[in-house]
Steps between C-alpha positions, in 0.01 A plus 500: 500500500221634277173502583235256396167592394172354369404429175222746524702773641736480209225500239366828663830662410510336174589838304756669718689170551456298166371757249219215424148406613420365848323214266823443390679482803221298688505247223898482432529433921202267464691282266835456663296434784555744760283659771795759592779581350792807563465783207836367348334117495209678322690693277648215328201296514252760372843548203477161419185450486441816225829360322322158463425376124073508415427150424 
């Protein structure tokens, strides 16, 4: 099982893990809602969210 960790604590290793922005990060988790999430969770939620059309 793969660990679970806060939104915050994800954002603060925004580069290494995502290549992005905390910003980025803390917004894409903000928007689907989680608090906490596993790095592969956040992975394809912080890909989705930077693959999303500009409206």
């Amino acid at each position: 099982m793969e660990a679970t960790y806060k939104a915050t604590e994800l954002a603060a290793q925004s580069r290494p893990l995502f290549g992005t922005t905390p910003e980025v990060v803390s917004v894409a988790l903000r928007e689907a809602g989680k608090k906490a999430a596993t790095v592969t969770e956040a992975k394809a939620i912080v890909a989705a969210f930077l693959e999303r059309e500009v409206k």
